[in-house]
N, C-alpha and C positions, 0 to 999 in steps of 0.2 A: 838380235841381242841388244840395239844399240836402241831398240825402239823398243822393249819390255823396259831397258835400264829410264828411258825417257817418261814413259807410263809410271813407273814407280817413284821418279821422282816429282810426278804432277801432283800424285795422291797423294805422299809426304806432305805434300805444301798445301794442298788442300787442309788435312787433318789440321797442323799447326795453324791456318788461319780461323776457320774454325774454332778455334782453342781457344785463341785469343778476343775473339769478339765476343766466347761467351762468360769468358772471365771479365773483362771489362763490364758489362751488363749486371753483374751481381754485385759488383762493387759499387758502381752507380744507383742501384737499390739498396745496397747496405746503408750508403753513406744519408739517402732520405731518411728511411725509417729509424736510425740511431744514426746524431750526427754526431760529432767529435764530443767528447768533455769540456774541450778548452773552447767548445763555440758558444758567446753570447745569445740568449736570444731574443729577439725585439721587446723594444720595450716603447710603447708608444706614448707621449709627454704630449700634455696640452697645457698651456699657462693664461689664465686671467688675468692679467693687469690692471695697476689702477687706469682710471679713465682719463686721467689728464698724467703730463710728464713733468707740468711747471707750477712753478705758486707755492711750494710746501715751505713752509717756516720751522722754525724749532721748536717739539712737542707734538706735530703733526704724526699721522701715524699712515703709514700705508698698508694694505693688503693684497696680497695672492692668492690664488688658488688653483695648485699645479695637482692636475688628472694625471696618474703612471697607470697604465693597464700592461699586465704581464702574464706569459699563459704559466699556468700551472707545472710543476709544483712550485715555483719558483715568488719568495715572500721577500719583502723588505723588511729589511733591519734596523731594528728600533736603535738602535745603537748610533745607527749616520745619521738620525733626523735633528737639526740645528737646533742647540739649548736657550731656554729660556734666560735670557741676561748677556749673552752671548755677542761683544761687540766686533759688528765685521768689520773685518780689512781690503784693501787692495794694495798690491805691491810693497807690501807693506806697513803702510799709513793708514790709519783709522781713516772710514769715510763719516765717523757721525753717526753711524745708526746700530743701534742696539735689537736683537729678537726679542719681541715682548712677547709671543705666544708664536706656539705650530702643532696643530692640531691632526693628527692622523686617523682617517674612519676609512674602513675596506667594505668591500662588496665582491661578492662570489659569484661569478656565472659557472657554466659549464664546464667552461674549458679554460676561463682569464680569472685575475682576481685584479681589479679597479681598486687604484686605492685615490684616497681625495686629501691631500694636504695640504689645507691654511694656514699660510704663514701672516704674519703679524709683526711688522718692522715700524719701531718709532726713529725718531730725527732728533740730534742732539748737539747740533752747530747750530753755528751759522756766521754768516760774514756781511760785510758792508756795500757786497756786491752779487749780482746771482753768480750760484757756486754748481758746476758740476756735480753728479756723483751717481750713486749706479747701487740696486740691489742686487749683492754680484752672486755668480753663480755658487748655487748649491749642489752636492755630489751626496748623494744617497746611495746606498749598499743593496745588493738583492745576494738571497743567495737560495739552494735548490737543488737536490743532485749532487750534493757533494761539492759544487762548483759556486764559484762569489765571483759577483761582478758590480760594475758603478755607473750609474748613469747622472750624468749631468743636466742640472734645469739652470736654463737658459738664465742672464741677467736682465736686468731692464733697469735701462739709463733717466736720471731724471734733472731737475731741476732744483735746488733750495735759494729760495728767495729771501733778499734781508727785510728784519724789522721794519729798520726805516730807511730812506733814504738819504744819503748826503747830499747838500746840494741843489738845486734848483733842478726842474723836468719841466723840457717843452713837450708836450704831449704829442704834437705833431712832428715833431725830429724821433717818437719812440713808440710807434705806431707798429709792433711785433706782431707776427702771424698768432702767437703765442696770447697775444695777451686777447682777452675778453672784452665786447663793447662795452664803453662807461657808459651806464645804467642811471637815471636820476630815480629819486626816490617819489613817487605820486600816489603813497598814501594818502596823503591827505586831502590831493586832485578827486580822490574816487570819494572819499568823505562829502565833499562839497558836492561832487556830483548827486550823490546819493539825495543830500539833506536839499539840494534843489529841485531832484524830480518829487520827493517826498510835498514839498511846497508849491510845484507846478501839480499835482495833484489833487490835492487841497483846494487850491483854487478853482481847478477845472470845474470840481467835484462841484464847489460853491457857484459858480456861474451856473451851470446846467440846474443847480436847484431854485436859484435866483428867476435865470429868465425862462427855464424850462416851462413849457406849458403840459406837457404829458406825467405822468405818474410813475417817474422812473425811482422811486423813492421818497420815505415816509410825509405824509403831509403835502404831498404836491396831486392829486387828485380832489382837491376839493371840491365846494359848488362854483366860488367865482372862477376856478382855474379851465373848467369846464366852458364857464359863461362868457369868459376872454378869449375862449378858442372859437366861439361862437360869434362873437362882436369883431373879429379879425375879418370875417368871412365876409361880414356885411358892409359893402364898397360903398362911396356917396359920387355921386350923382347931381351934375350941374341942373336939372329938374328940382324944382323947389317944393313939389309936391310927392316926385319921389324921395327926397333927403327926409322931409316930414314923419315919412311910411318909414324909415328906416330908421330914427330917430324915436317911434315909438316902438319899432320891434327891437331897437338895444333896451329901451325903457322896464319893458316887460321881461325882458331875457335876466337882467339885473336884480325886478319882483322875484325873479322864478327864486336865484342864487340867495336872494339874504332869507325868502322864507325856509329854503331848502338847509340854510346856514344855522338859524336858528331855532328850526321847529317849528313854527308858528307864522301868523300873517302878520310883519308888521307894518306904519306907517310912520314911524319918528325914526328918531337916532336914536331917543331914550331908550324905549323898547328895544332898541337891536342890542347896545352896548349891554342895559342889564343881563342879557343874555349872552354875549358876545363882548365881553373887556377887551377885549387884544384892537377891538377895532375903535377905541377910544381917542386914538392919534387921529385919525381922520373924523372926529365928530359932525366939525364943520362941513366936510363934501357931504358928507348923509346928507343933511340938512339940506342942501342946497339938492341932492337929489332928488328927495323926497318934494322939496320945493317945484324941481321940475316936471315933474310925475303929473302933478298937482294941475299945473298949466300946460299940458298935453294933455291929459286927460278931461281935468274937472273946469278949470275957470282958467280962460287964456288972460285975464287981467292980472293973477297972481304973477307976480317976482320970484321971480330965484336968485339974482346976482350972478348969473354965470355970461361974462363977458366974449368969451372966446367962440370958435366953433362946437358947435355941440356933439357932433358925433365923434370928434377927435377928444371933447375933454371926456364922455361916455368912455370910450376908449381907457384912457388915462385912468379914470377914476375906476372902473373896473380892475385893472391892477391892482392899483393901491390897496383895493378888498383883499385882492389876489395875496398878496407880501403882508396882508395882517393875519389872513386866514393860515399862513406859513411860519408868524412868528417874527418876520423879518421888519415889521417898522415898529 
C-alpha cells in the first residue's frame, strides 16, 4: 500500500514539472515574437561633427549630421525636429546659438527606415575671452504601433573665440594643443621663384644657342656652324710643316662654308656681304681671310695683317661667321 501511495506520488510530481517547463517555454517564445507595447526599440544614432572644436567667432556657423536608423513601422515625428530661429539654451541661459536650418530626408530598406538630419546652428556671442559652449542635445519623437518614444542625440562641446584680443600675447607662453602652426604667407616667394626659373630658362635657352654647335633649334645648323665643328677637330702640332697642312685644311674648310653660305664662289668680302648683309660687322676679318687664302695658296709675299697664331685666330674667326649666320653680332 505504502509503495503504490509512493509510486503515485512520483507521477504527480512528475506531471506538474512537466507542466511547468512547458509553460515557461511558450512564454519565452511569446515574449520574442510580440514583445511588450511599452518596449522601446533600438534606435541606432550616428552624429558627424564639425571637424575642429575651437576657433568659431560670432556669425560662424556649424553643421551636423545625425543618421537615426529605426526598424519598421516605426517613423519620426516631424513635430520634434528643432525649429528654424530656434535659440538654444542650457540650464537655462542662452548659449548664443540660434537653428538656422534642419533638414530631414529618409530612406527605406526592407526591414529599417534611415532617416538623415542636417542641422545647421549659427553663433551669436561672444566675449573677450575664449568662451565655453556646447551644441546641446536634441530629443526627437518616434512613434509606430500605437506606442511613442524619444531618443536623444548626443551634444558636442565647443569653443567661441574673441574678436580681438586684449592685451599683449607671448606666443611662446600660449603654445595650445588647440591652436594651429603660425603659417607665413609665401605667395609671393613662389612668384619670384616662378619669374626666376622663367629667366634661368631664357638664358639657358640663349647660351645653348649662343655656344651650341649642333642644330638643337632654328638657325643653328648652318655652313659655318658645321665648319666650326670641323676646325675644333683639327689639333696643331709643334711640326711647322704639320701646322701648315692644317692651317690650309681650316683654309679650305671656311671656302667650302662662305660658298655653301652664299650660293656661289666667292673671293672678296664685297661679294659675300652683297649677298650676305648680316655678315657686314666682320668686313675686315673677310678681308684679312681672303688676304690669307691668298698667301697659302697663291703668292706667299702677300700680307694679311694677322698678327697672332693662325690656327687659333681661324678658329676665332670661324665663329664670328658662325654668330652672323645666327643673327647674333
Amino acid at each position: 500500500m505504502k509503495l503504490a501511495n509512493l509510486l503515485s506520488t512520483i507521477a504527480i510530481c512528475s506531471g506538474l514539472l512537466t507542466s511547468l517547463l512547458s509553460g515557461t517555454s511558450a512564454s519565452y517564445a511569446a515574449d520574442v515574437d510580440a514583445p511588450a507595447p511599452n518596449q522601446n526599440p533600438t534606435v541606432y544614432v550616428t552624429a558627424i561633427d564639425p571637424v575642429r572644436d575651437v576657433g568659431y567667432h560670432v556669425g560662424d556657423i556649424l553643421n551636423r549630421t545625425i543618421t537615426l536608423r529605426v526598424e519598421k513601422p516605426y517613423r519620426i515625428l516631424q513635430t520634434s525636429l528643432p525649429l528654424q530661429g530656434t535659440e538654444k539654451k542650457y540650464r537655462g541661459q542662452n548659449q548664443g546659438l540660434e537653428v538656422r536650418s534642419a533638414v530631414l530626408t529618409a530612406e527605406e530598406t526592407k526591414h529599417d527606415t534611415i532617416y538623415k538630419l542636417e542641422l545647421s546652428y549659427q553663433v551669436f556671442t561672444n566675449s573677450v575671452v575664449v568662451k565655453p559652449s556646447q551644441l546641446p542635445p536634441e530629443y526627437v519623437k518616434f512613434g509606430g504601433n500605437g506606442h511613442m518614444f524619444t531618443v536623444r542625440i548626443p551634444n558636442f562641446p565647443f569653443r567661441i573665440s574673441p574678436l580681438t584680443i586684449y592685451g599683449s600675447v607671448k606666443v611662446e607662453k600660449d603654445m595650445s594643443q588647440f591652436r594651429g602652426p603660425l603659417l607665413l604667407d609665401s605667395t609671393w616667394n613662389h612668384y619670384a621663384l616662378i619669374a626666376c626659373l622663367v629667366i634661368l630658362s631664357v638664358v639657358v635657352i640663349g647660351l645653348f644657342y649662343i655656344l651650341g654647335n649642333r642644330s638643337w633649334l632654328p638657325r643653328m645648323g648652318g655652313p659655318f656652324a658645321r665648319a666650326y665643328r670641323d676646325l675644333r677637330k683639327i689639333k696643331g702640332n709643334k711640326d711647322n710643316t704639320s701646322t701648315q697642312e692644317n692651317i690650309s685644311k681650316m683654309i679650305e674648310r671656311l671656302h667650302v662654308a662662305f660658298n655653301q653660305s652664299t650660293g656661289n664662289s666667292v673671293f672678296t668680302a664685297d661679294e659675300v656681304i652683297t649677298t650676305k648683309p648680316q655678315f657686314t660687322p666682320i668686313k675686315d676679318e673677310i678681308t684679312k681671310f681672303f688676304a690669307l687664302s691668298r698667301h697659302v695658296f697663291f703668292d706667299s709675299d702677300a700680307r694679311h695683317g694677322i698678327e697672332q697664331d693662325l690656327q687659333l685666330w681661324l678658329r676665332q674667326f670661324c665663329r664670328r661667321c658662325r654668330d652672323c649666320e645666327r643673327g647674333l653680332s
